[in-house]
C-alpha positions, 0 to 999 in steps of 0.5 A: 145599297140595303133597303130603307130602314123601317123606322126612317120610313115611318118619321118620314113620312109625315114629314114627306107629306107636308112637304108634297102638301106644301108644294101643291099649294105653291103650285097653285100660285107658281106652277113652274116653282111648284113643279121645280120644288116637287121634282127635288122633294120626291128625288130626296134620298133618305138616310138615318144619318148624313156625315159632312167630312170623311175625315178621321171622325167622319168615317169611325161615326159613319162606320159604326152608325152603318156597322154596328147600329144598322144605321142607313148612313150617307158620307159627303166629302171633296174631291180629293186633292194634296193641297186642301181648299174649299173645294178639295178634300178626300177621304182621310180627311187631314191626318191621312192626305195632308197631316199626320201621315204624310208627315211621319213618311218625311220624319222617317225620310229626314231620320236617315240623316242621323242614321248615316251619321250615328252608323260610323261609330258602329264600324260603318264606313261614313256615308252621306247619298245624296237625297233625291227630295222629287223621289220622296214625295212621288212615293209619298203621295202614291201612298197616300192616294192608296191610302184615299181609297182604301178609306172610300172602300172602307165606308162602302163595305160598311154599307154606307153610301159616298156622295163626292161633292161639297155638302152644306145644310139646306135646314136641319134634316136636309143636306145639299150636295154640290157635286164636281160637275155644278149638279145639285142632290138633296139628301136628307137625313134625321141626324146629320154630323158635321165633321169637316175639320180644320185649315191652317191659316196665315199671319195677316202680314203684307206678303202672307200669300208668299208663304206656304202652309203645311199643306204645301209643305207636304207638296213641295216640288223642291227643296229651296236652294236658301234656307227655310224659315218657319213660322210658329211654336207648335208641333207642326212648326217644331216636326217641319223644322226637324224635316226640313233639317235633317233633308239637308235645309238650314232652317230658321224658327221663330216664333213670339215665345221664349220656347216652342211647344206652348202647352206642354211641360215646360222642362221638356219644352226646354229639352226639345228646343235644346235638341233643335239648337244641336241639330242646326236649327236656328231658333228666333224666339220672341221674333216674328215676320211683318211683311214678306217680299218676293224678289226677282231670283224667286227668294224671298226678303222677310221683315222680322220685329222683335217682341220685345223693343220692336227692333226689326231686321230683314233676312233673305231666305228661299222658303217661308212657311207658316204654321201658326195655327189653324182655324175650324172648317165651318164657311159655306156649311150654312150653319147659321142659316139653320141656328148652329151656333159657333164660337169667336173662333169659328168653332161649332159650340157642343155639349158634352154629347157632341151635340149642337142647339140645333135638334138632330144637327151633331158635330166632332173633331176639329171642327169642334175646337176641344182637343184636336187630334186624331184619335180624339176625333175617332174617341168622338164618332165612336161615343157619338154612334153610341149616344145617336144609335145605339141607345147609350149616352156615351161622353168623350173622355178627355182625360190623360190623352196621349199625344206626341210631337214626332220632332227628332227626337220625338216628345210624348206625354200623357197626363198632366204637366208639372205646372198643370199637376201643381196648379190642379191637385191639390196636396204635393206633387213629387217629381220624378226625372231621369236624364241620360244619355241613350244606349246607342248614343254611348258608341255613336258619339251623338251629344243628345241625351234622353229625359223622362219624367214622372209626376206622382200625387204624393198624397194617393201615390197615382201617376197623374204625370208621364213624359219623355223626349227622346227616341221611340217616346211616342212608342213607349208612351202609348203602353205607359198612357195605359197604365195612367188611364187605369189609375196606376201607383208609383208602387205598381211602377216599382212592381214592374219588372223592367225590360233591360237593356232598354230606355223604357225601363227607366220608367219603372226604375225611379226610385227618389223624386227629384223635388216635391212641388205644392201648390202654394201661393208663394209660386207667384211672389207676393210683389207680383200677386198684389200687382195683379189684383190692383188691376182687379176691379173687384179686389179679389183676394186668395185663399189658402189654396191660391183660388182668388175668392172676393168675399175675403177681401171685405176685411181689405177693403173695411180696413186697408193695410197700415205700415207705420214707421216709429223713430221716436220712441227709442235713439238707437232703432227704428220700429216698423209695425205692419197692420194688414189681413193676413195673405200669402207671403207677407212676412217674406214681403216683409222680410225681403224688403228689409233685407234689400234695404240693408236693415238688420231686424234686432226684435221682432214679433209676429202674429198671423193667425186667424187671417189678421197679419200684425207684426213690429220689428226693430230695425238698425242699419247695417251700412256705412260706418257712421250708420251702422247700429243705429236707426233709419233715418234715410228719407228715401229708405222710409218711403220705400217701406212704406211705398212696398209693404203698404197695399194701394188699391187705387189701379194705375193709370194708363200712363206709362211711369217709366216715360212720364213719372209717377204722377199716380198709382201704387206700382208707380210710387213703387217705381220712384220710391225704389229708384230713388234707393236701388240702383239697378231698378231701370235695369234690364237685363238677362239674369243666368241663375246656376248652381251645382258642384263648386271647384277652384276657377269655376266663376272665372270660367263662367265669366270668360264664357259670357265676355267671350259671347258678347255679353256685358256682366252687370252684376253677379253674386255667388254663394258656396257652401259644403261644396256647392255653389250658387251664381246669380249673374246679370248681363246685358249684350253690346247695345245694353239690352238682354239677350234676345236670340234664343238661340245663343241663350240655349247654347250659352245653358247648355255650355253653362251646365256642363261648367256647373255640373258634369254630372247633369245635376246643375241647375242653369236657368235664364230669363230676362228681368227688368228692375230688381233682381232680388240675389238674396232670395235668387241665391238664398233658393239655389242654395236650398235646392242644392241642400234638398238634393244632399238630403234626398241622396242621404236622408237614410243615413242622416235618420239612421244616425238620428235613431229614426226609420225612414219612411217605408223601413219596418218598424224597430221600435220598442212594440214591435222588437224585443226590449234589447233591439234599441240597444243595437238600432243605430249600429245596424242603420248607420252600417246599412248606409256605408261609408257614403251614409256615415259621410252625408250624416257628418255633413249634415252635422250628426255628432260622434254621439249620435253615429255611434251610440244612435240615441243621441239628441235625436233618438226615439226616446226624445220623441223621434217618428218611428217612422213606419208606424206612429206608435211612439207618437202617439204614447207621447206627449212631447215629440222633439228634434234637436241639434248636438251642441256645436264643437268647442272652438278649434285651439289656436295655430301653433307659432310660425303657423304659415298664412297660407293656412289661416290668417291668424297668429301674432303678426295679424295681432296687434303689430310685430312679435305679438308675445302671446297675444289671442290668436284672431282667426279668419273665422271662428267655426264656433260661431257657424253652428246654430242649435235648432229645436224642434217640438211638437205637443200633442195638446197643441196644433203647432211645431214650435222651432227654437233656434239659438245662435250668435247674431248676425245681420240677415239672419231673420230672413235667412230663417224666414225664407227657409220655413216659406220655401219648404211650405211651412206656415208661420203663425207667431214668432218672437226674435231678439238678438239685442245682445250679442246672442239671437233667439227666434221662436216660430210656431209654424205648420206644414202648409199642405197635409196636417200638423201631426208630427213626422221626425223624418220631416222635422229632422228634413227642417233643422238640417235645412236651417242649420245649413241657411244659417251656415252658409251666410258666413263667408270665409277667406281674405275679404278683397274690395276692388273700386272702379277707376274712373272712366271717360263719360261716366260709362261703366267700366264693363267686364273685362276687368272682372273676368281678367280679374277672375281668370288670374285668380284662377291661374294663382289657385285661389279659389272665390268662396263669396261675391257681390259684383255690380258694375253700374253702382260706385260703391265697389264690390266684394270678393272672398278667396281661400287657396285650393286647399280651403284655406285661408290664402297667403295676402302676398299671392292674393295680391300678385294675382290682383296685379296680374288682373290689372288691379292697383292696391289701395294703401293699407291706411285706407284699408286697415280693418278695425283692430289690425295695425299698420304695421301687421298689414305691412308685414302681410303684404310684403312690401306691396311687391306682389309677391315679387321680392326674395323670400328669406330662410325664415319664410318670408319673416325678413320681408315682413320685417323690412315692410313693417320697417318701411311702415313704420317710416311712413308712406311715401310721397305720390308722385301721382295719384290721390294720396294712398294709392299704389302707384302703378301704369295702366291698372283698371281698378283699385282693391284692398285686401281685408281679414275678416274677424269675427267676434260674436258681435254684428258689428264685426260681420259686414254681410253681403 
């Protein structure tokens, strides 16, 4: 042991003295107690520093303080043990004895499972040894005892001295050391460090003795012969979950949450909680133990509730271990003896030295409660002996710290999640994910597929964000955390030459973000931000950024919103004008409840700036045909707008409405006024929201994979437009309520998005939801998210074919090129994009114009972006987008024209031999092009965005809910659309950045306007199907939809449109096109509806404004479903008879309302519909 250090000698000493002074006086008094006191004093040794704990942050403070500082330097530590108590320890502290260690020894043990499996596509013959578990463990823990020494010897060559025994604070320079034999040693010390980590901990649940912890688990003399159950979401549970199976253990998780691993980015939570369900793990979320049973045969009875209901079940199993937490070691240290102050968790409070409130008393690592890892914990003890001995105040550095979870296969990360990078940085977030399918995978056949990710602040270009679950994560994330820690760019990324062929060069190999994210208030709805602060007791409100701030509500409080609904001044609308302090998302509020209510918005103007929200609509229904045109006059419409909009400040009661009503409250007049009109409000139920590519069949598998899992369709609504397709489905299981088990869920996902998508580009989400599902909007951003990856794959060629160079393309612009360079622009960029660049600037509505001669509507000389450079902007004083004007109507279908290909031509009419009449088509494509401009002045501080087109219901919130959705601000609007033409004017701003003009982000905006406004129109034969009535006034469930759907299928008819709610009266709405795209032969459509176990509904009761009788007749053909012969002239002998019989009149029922088709054992009513489209509202019954 090296001399005493001079320095410790000289404090000391006074304080010696007073000591041995202090004893002479008690000795006087009390000899013996003088005698006994003295004797301890003198045999105190004396130390720079004493270290409670030899754990990891223990030793790396003690080592260094001993090594570097030439600190005299004492560690007191338990004895050692595998199983830790308060009496039991070692050296290596948790991660080396009972911990990280260890554990990693039994993923490599439970790897081998995969190993053995994956080998046989490799050529291998299939092998699967038995595992010895008793073999394992015992050349585990030979390791770790090694391991123990190797530490003890590592702080004895450091020359600091290892006392073994439990250490606790005697006053703050005085250490006592109980040792293993009950002897007692007093060390002291000028500094003492506290570093005794943590425990894990137990449910306080009847029976918790029962179960293990980690600690055990590490320990176990055996593997149950019944399956595991574990409890808890963290890594521990989720890296056990994964040892435990691959040893061959079925395995049960469960744990309170929808997903494990709390904390960490959410997609690659879903990403490793997949990878659990196809390893074999059972998943139980939102479900946890309440009481644990020890039968006679030694397996145990668990009593498990549900989060949700409180429904309880019991399961046998041989293990139940828990891994719900763990608690700070601070019991018996005597801390608050000597004035440590700890935390509601048992924590010792530090400043951001490590430092306690305690003079001389330090503490780090888990006992500290911040980060509590294990090179956290060394980053603590090396900036502690900094900050103690060597002179330099040295904080930890807690930002982009590595870590990982060592599940199979393995999640790592280092810096900031997506939801923490949209929460915290300000500016946009752009995403970078890649999600394949591993090289080794290819041939070994394993379905399990790697996901990397990358989250770059758009504004500075950092990588603020990396992830990735998949093999050898923790390996390549400890190189990549280096490159973060320093600050690294996107840029310097697509520098780097990547390793190939290997999974880590995909890092530096993303090249186009998969979504850009900002913060923005509208991440949390409007509906649910005023829920939230009407149970804030002081009313506080946000700012633009979404930072709730108090002051801003005195407006709110001075002036309350006002909601007034005018039904006087005009016979043929009604006016509702909004009065309120301006907030995130109000107009959408606003919007979103018209919409729900039906409502079409005829005149509308908006003004929003200066923080103050006032705006006037003219409303008419758009429902029923006594209604429809005309002003609101339903009681119960009225009081849900003005129950929603207004914003009521008095919290509610403690009652709960949905049991006792709505005696009080704003959310409970929301409750009422809301029931009284929608349904659906009292649902409950789980709401699957899917888009990706469309095909023929693709609703009728979706419903078959539900019906076939148990599920209850209550509703669905789909979408399709240029390919794509978006479902918003709501199902329920057998007993009604939402899917509970997590596992099911994430099978029923992944089956689900392989249907949507092969590719791996489907969206496929799944939540429970309770109250309005709100499918317009839910629709409405599906289809949005599926416009945004189009554009990204193919915004080159679209601004190619504009005349703009996209961003990071050297300028051609006139200052920068010779004067002819223009004239050859638009060849050279719509050639560079190919056939695919040519395709995608057609799909997004470039005209011929503008692809081959580049300076259409869309060029540099309206104003265009340069693009690299903002030369051209900033010599202009107007800058403009705009679309080409639509197409000219298609010319009318030849005669004989075959319904199979349109529902037009003469027989549809105005009845037989129509002589010449106007062809009415199914749908009119000149009626589906809006023309969106797009301006900027550089005088002002707006865009200004025109958009001109033929009125329809809904299209307010289509435009609406686009602008919000791409985080476009609107300030002022006017819209009017009192005839058959619309007009809306925004003036608008970016929400995030600035308001300087950028074509390529105008051009972005009008092909994302154009599509919203395209896509609400449906196309094909509109079928309106009607429950039969059924016993009991139960619903008539799903089968019928999903044997409706499935015969479609097989006739090749194709679902274009939907709106299915299964505990409503009103019916629900299909569009079918044939397989071609084309609008269907009738005659098909309603063979396929017989097969389904549909009943036609007689054509009087069905007929269309504007469609005869006898034109219905012919287009049915009998109402044979298409069974009867076909004459040589198409079917034309058919219609004829038909018409003929039509013409008689209908026939006596014998059974049935009059005008229903007789038929046996149908399951519902339809009618089959065209759809015409003549420019007028009216005409265009919306979904």
């Amino acid at each position: 042991m090296p001399a005493p250090h001079s320095a410790t000698r000289i404090a000391l000493a006074p304080l010696l003295q007073r000591a041995a002074g202090a004893a002479r006086s008690w000795g006087s008094c009390r000899p013996a107690a003088a005698a006994q006191t003295r004797t301890m004093a003198t045999s105190a040794t004396e130390y720079d520093l004493v270290t409670i704990g030899a754990g990891s942050g223990g030793v790396r403070a003690s080592r260094f303080a001993a090594q570097y500082f030439n600190a005299k330097v004492a560690v007191v530590e338990l004895p050692f043990g595998f199983v830790s108590s308060g009496d039991v320890g070692g050296a290596g502290g948790t991660c080396v004895i009972r911990g990280c260690v260890p554990k990693k020894l039994l993923v490599y043990g439970a790897a081998f499972n995969e190993e053995f499996a994956d080998a046989k596509g490799f050529g291998w013959a299939e092998t699967h040894p038995p595992h010895d578990w008793k073999t394992l463990i015992a050349n585990k823990a030979k390791e770790i005892s090694r391991l123990n020494s190797v530490y003890v010897n590592l702080l004895r060559g450091a020359g600091v001295a290892y006392h073994e025994g439990k250490g606790s604070l005697v006053d703050a320079h005085t250490v006592k050391v109980t040792k293993p034999d009950g002897s007692e040693e007093l060390l002291r010390a000028k500094n003492v460090l506290v570093a005794t980590g943590g425990y894990a901990t137990k449910l306080p649940i009847e029976g918790a003795e029962h179960a293990i912890t980690s600690d055990e688990a590490l320990h176990l003399e055996a593997l149950p012969d019944k399956s595991v159950m574990i409890v808890g979401s963290g890594y521990i549970a989720v890296e056990f979950a994964g040892i435990f199976k691959g040893l061959g253990a079925d395995v049960h998780l469960m744990y309170r949450a929808d997903k494990p691993l709390r904390g960490f980015d959410e997609e690659c939570r879903g990403q490793v909680a997949e990878n659990l369900v196809k390893r074999g793990v059972v998943c139980h979320a939102g479900q946890l133990p309440t009481k644990i049973v020890k039968n006679a045969d030694g397996n145990f009875t668990v009593t498990v509730r549900a989060s949700a209901d409180g429904a309880e079940t019991t399961m046998d199993v041989g293990l139940v271990m828990m891994a719900t937490g763990r608690r700070p070691r601070t019991e018996g240290l005597g801390l608050e003896a000597v004035g440590v102050e700890l935390n509601a968790k048992g924590a010792i409070k530090v400043d951001e030295l490590s430092a306690t409130g305690v003079p001389g008393v330090w503490a780090i690592g888990d006992v500290t409660d911040r980060i509590n890892l294990t090179p956290v914990a060394l980053m603590e003890g090396m900036a502690f002996a900094k900050t103690c001995f060597g002179g330099t105040p040295t904080r930890p550095d807690y930002q982009n710290v590595a870590s990982a979870v060592f599940c199979q296969p393995p999640l790592a990360s280092v810096g900031l999640s997506e939801e923490a990078a949209v929460a915290q940085l300000s500016g946009p977030i752009d995403v970078y994910v890649s999600k394949f399918k591993p090289m080794k995978y290819t041939i070994s056949g394993r379905d399990e597929r790697t996901l990397m990710k990358l989250l770059v602040h758009a504004e500075s270009d950092r990588v603020v964000g990396v992830h990735m679950v998949g093999p050898d994560a923790a390996e390549i994330m400890q190189g990549i955390a280096i490159a973060v820690k320093c600050g690294a760019t996107k840029a310097q990324f697509d520098a780097t030459v990547g390793i190939h062929p290997s999974a880590a060069e995909e890092f530096v190999t993303m090249r186009s973000a998969a979504r850009r994210l900002k913060k923005s208030p509208s991440v949390q709805t409007f509906a649910q931000y005023r829920e939230a602060e009407s149970q804030n007791c002081r009313h506080s409100s946000v700012t633009s950024e979404g930072e709730l701030l108090e002051h801003q509500t005195l407006e709110l409080r001075v002036h309350p919103p006002n909601v007034t609904v005018d039904n006087e001044t005009y016979d043929d609308r009604t006016i509702i004008t909004v009065d309120s302090a301006n907030r995130p998302g109000t107009l959408v509020e606003v919007v979103q409840c018209l919409t729900e209510l039906n409502l079409n918005v005829k005149r509308a103007r908006i003004s929003s700036d200066g923080g103050w929200f006032v705006d006037e609509f003219h409303v008419t229904e758009t429902a029923g045909p006594m209604q429809q045109g005309r002003k609101v006059t339903s009681e119960s419409k009225l009081r849900v707008i003005k129950a929603v909009l207004n914003v009521e400040y008095e919290a509610d009661g403690e009652h709960d409405s949905s049991q006792h009503g709505p005696p009080g409250g704003a959310s409970a007049l929301r409750r009422q006024a809301s029931a009284e009109t929608f349904d659906e409000v009292w649902q409950h139920s789980t709401v699957f929201e899917m888009a990706g590519a469309d095909r023929s069949g693709l609703l009728a598998d979706v419903l078959q994979l539900l019906t076939n899992s148990g599920c209850d369709v209550r509703s669905a609504a789909v979408w399709t437009y240029s390919g794509r397709v978006a479902f918003v489905v709501s199902v329920v299981e057998g007993c009604g309520a939402p899917v509970r088990d997590a596992g099911k869920l994430l099978r029923l996902k992944q089956l689900l998005h392989g249907m949507m998508d092969a590719g791996g580009n489907g969206i496929v989400t799944a939540q429970p939801v309770k109250g309005l599902i709100h499918y317009e909007r839910r629709l409405h951003q599906l289809m949005l998210k599926e416009e945004e990856k189009e554009w990204l794959r193919n915004k080159d060629a679209i601004l190619a074919a504009a005349g703009i160079a996209p961003p990071g393309v050297a300028c051609s612009c006139a200052c920068h090129e010779a004067p002819h360079a223009h004239a050859h622009g638009a060849a050279r960029g719509s050639g560079g994009g190919g056939a695919n660049g040519l395709a995608a600037a057609q799909h997004y509505g470039a005209s011929a114009a503008q692809l081959h001669g580049g300076l259409g509507g869309l060029s540099l000389a309206g104003g265009g972006r340069c693009g690299a450079c903002s030369c051209q902007e900033e010599r202009q004083e107007l800058h403009i987008v705009r679309s080409e004007p639509p197409p000219a109507p298609p010319a009318p279908p030849p005669p004989g024209h075959s319904p199979s290909n349109s529902l037009g031509g003469d027989e549809l009419c105005g009845g037989p031999g129509g002589g010449g009449a106007e062809a009415r088509l199914l749908l009119s494509p000149k009626y589906s092009r809006p023309d969106v401009t797009i301006q900027h002045y550089s005088h002002l501080n707006y865009w200004l965005v025109t958009i001109k087109c033929k009125d329809r219901n809904k299209l307010f919130f289509d435009t609406v809910c686009t602008l919000s959705d791409l985080s476009y601000d609107v300030y002022h609007g006017a819209i009017d659309s009192e005839g058959p033409d619309a007009v809306q004017l925004y003036y608008i701003r970016p929400r995030f950045g600035d308001f300087f003009w950028d074509s390529a982000k105008a051009t972005k905006l009008r092909v994302m306007l154009e599509a919203a406004i395209q896509r609400r129109f449906p196309k094909g034969l509109k079928v309106h199907v009607r429950h039969l009535p059924v016993a009991n006034g139960a619903h008539l469930g799903q089968n019928w939809l999903a044997d409706l759907t499935a015969a479609w299928r097989e006739a090749g008819l194709w679902i274009t449109r939907a709106k299915v709610r299964a505990y409503t009266d009103h019916g629900h709405t299909l569009y079918v096109m044939d397989a071609h795209g084309q609008p269907p032969d009738p005659r098909k459509v309603q063979s396929a509806c017989q097969a389904g176990g549909g009943q036609l509904q007689g054509p009087v009761e069905g007929l269309p404004m504007g469609v005869s009788p006898s034109a219905i007749a012919g287009m049915l053909g009998g109402g044979g479903g298409g069974a009867g012969a076909k004459g040589p002239d198409g079917g034309g002998g058919a219609a004829a008879a038909a018409a003929a019989a039509a013409a008689a009149g209908p026939k006596p029922s014998a059974a049935g309302p009059p005008g229903i088709v007789p038929g046996s054992g149908a399951k519902f009513f339809y009618m089959l519909q065209q759809r015409v489209w003549d420019g007028s509202p009216s005409s265009f019954a919306s979904l």
